[in-house]
MMTF fields as JSON, N, C-alpha, C and O atoms, coordinates in Angstrom:
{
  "mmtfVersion": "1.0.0",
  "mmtfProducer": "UNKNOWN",
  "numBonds": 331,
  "numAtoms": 332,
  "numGroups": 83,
  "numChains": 1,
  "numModels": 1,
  "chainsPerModel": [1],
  "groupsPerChain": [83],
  "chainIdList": ["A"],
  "bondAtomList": [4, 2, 8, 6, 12, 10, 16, 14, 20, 18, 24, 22, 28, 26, 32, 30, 36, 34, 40, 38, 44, 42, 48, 46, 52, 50, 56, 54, 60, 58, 64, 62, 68, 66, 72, 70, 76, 74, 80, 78, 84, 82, 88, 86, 92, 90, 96, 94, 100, 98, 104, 102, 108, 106, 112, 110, 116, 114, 120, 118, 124, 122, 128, 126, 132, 130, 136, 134, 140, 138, 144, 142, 148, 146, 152, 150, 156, 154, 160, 158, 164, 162, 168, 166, 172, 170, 176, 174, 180, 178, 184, 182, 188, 186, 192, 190, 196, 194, 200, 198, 204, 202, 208, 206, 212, 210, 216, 214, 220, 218, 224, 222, 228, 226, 232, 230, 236, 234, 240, 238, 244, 242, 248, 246, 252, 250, 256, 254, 260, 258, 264, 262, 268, 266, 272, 270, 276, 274, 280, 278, 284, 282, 288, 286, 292, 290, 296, 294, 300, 298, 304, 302, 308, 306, 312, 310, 316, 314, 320, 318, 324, 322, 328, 326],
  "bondOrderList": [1, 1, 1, 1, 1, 1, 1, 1, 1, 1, 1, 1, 1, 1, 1, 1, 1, 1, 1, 1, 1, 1, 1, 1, 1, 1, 1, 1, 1, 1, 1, 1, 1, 1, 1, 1, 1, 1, 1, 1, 1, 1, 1, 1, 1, 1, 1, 1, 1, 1, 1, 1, 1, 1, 1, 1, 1, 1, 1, 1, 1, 1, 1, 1, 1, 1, 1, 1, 1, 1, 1, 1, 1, 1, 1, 1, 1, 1, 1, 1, 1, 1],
  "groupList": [{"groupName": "UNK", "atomNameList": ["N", "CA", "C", "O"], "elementList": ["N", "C", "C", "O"], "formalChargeList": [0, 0, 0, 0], "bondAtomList": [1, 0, 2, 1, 3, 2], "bondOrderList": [1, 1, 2], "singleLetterCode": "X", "chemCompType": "L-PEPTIDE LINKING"}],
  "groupTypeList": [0, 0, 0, 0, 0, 0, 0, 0, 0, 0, 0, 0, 0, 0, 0, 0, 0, 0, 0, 0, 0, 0, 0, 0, 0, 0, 0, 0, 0, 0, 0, 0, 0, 0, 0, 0, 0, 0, 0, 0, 0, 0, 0, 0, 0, 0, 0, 0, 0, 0, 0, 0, 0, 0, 0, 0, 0, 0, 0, 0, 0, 0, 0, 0, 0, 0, 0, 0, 0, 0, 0, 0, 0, 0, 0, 0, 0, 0, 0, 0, 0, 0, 0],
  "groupIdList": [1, 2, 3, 4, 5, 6, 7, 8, 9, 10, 11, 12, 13, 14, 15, 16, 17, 18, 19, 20, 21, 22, 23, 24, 25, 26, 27, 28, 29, 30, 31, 32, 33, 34, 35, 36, 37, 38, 39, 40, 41, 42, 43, 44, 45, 46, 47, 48, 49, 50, 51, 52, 53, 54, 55, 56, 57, 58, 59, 60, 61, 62, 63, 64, 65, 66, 67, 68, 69, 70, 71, 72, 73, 74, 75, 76, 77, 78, 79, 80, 81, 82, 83],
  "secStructList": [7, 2, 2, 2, 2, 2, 2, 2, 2, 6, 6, 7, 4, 4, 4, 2, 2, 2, 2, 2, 2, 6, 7, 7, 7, 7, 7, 7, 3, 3, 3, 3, 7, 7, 7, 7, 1, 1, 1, 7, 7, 7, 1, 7, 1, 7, 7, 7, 7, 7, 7, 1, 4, 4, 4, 4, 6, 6, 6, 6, 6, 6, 1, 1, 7, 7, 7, 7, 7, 7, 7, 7, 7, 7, 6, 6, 1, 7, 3, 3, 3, 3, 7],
  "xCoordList": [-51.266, -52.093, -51.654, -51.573, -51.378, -51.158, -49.599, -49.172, -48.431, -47.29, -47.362, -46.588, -48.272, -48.224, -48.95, -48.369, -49.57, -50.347, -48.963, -48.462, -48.666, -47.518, -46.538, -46.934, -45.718, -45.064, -45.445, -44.722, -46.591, -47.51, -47.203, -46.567, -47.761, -47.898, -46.477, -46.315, -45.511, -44.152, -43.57, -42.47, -44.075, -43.849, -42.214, -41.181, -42.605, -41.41, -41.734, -41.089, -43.195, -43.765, -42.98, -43.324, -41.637, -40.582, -40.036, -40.029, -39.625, -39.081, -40.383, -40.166, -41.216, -42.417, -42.057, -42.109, -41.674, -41.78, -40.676, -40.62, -39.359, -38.063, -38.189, -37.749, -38.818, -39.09, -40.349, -40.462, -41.478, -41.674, -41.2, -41.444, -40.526, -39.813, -38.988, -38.726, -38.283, -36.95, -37.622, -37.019, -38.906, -39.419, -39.843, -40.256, -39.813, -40.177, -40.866, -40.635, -41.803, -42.653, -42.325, -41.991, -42.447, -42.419, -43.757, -44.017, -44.396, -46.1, -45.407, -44.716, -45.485, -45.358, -46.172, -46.457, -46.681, -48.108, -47.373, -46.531, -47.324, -46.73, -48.1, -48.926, -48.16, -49.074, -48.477, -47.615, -48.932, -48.144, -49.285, -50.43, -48.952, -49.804, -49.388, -48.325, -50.769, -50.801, -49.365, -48.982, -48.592, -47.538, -47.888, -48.795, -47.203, -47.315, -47.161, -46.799, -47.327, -46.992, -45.898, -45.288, -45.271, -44.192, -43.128, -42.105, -42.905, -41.653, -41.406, -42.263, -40.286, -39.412, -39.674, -39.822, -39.808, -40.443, -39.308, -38.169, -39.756, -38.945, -39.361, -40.5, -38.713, -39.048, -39.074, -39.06, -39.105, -38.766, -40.201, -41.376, -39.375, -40.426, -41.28, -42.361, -40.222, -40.517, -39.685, -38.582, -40.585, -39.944, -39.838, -40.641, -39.508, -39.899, -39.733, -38.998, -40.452, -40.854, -41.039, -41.83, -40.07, -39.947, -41.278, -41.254, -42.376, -43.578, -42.585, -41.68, -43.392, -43.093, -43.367, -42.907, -44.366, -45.008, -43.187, -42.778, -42.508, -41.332, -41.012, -40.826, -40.93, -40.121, -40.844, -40.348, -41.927, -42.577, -42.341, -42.964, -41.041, -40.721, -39.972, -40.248, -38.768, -37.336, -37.978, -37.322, -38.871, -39.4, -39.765, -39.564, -40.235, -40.521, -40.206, -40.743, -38.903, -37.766, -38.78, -38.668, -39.477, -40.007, -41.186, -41.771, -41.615, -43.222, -44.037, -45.221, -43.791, -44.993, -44.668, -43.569, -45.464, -44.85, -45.655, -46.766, -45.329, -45.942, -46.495, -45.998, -47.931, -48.711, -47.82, -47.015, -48.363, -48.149, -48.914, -50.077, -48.225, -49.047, -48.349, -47.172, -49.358, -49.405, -50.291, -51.472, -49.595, -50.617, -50.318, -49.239, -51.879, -51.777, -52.069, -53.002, -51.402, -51.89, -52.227, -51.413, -53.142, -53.683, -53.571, -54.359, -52.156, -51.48, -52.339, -51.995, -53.469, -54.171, -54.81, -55.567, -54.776, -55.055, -53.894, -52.797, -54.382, -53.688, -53.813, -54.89, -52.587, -52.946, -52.147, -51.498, -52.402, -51.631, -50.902, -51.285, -49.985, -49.418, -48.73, -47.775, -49.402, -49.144, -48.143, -48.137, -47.175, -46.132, -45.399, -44.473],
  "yCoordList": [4.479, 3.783, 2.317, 1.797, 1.665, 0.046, 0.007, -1.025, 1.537, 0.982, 1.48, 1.044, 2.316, 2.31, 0.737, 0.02, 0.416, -0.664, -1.896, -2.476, -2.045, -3.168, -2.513, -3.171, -1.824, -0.672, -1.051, -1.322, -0.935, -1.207, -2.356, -2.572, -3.51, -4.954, -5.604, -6.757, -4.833, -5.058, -4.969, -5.521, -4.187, -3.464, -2.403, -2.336, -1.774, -1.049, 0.746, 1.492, 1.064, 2.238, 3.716, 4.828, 3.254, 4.827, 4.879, 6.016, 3.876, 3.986, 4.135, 3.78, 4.559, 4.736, 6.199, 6.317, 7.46, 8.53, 9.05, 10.069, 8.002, 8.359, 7.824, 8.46, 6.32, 6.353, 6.461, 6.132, 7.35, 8.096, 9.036, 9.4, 9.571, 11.127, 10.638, 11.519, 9.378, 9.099, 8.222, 7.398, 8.541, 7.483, 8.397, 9.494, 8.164, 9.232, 7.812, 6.626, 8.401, 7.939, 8.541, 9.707, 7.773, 8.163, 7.812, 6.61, 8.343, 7.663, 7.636, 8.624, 6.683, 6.98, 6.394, 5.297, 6.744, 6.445, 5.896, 6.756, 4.902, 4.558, 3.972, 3.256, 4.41, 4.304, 3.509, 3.978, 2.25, 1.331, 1.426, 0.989, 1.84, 1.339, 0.114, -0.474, -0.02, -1.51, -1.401, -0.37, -2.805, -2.702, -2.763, -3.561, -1.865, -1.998, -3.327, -3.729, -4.271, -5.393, -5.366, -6.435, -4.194, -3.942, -3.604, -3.614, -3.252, -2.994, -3.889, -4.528, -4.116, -4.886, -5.52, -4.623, -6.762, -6.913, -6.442, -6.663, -5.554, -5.143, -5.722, -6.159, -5.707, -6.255, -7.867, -8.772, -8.188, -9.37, -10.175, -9.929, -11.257, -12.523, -12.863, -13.439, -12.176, -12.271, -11.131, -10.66, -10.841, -9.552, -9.644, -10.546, -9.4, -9.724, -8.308, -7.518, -7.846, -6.209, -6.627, -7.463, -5.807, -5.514, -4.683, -3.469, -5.627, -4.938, -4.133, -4.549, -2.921, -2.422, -2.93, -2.476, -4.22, -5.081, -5.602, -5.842, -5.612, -6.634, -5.885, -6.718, -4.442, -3.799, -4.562, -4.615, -5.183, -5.422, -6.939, -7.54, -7.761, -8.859, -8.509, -8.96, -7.487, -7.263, -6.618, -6.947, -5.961, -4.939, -6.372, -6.536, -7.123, -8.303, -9.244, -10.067, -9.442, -10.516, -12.085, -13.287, -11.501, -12.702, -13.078, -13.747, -12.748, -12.857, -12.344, -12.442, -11.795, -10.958, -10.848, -10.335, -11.264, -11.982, -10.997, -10.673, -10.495, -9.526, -10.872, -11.929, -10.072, -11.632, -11.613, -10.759, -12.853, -12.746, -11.865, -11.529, -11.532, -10.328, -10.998, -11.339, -11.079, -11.684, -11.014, -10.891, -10.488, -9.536, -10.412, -10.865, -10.513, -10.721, -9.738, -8.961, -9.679, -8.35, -8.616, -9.316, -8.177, -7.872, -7.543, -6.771, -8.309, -7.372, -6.647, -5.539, -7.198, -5.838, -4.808, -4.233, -4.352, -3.044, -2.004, -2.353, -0.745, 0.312, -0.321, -0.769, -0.242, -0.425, 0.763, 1.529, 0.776, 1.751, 0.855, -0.271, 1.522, 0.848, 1.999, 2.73, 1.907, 2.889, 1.696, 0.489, 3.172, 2.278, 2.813, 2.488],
  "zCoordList": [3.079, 4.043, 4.174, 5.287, 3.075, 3.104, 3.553, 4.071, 3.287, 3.952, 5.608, 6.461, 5.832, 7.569, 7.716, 8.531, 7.358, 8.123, 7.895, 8.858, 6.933, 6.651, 7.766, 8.729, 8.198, 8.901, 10.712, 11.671, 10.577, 11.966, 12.358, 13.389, 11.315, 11.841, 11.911, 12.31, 11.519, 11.349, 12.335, 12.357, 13.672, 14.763, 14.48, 15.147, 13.309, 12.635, 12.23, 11.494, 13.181, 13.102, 13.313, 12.914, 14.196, 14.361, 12.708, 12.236, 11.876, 11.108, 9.493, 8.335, 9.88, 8.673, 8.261, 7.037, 8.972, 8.501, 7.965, 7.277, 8.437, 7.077, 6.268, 5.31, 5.808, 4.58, 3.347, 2.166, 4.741, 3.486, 3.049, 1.899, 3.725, 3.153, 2.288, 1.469, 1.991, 1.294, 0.115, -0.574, 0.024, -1.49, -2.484, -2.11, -3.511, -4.476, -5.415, -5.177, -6.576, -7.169, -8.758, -8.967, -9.544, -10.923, -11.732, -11.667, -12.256, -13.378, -14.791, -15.044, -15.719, -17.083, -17.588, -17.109, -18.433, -19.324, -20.749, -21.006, -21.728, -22.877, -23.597, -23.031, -24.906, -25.93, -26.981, -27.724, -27.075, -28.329, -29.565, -29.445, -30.331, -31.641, -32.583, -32.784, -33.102, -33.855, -34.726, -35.28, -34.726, -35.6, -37.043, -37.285, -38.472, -39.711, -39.678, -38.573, -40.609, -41.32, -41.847, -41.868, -42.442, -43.157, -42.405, -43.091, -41.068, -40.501, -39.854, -39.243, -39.843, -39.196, -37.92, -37.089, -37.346, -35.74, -35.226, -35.637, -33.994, -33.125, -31.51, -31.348, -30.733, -29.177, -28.497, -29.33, -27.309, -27.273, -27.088, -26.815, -27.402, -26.914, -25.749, -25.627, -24.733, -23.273, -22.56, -22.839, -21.542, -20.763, -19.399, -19.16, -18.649, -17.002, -16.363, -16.956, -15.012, -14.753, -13.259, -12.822, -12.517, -11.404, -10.331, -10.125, -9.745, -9.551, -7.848, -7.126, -7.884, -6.417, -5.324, -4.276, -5.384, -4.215, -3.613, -2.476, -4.89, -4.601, -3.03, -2.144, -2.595, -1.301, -0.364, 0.761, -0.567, 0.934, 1.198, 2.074, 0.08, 0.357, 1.54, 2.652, 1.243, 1.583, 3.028, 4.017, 3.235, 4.699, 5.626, 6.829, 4.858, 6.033, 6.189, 6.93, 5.304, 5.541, 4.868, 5.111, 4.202, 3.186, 3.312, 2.46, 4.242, 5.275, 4.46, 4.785, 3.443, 2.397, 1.148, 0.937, -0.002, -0.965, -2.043, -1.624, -3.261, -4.391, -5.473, -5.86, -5.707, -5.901, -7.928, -8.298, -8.842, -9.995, -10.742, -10.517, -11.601, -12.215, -13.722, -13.831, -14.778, -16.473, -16.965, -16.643, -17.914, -18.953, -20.36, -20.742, -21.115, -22.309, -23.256, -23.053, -24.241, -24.608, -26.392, -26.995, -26.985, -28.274, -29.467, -30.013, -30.285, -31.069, -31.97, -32.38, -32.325, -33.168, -32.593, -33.375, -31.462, -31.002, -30.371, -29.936, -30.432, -30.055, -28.11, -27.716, -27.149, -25.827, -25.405, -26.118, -23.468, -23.393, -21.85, -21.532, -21.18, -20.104, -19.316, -19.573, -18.477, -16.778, -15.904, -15.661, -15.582, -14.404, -14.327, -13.584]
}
């Protein structure tokens, strides 16, 4: 719904139904548990993650921008992360 309407206001509506046919979608669900104390730190300091908002920079030649997205996250709990 939000890429016909982006699609629409784009005046780029012949070209909405090849790419939805040409997008495919992936879900992965990841479960981190609390780290032992005793193993080794593993992972970085800092990470940076490509949000999908980014396509609707490139569809409108910059006119539409993917807002910030910052997660803090809890090292003493179990979390989980969809994407």
């Amino acid at each position: 719904m939000v890429k016909k309407m982006v699609f629409e206001g784009l005046n780029l509506r012949k070209y909405l139904e090849k790419h939805l046919e040409e997008t495919s979608y992936h879900l992965k669900v990841m479960k981190y548990r609390v780290a032992d104390p005793s193993e080794p730190t593993m992972g970085l300091a800092n990470s940076f993650v490509v949000m999908a908002g980014e396509s609707f920079n490139v569809l409108s030649n910059g006119r539409l921008h993917a807002p910030f997205h910052r997660v803090v996250m809890n090292a003493n709990k179990t979390r989980l992360s969809v994407g």
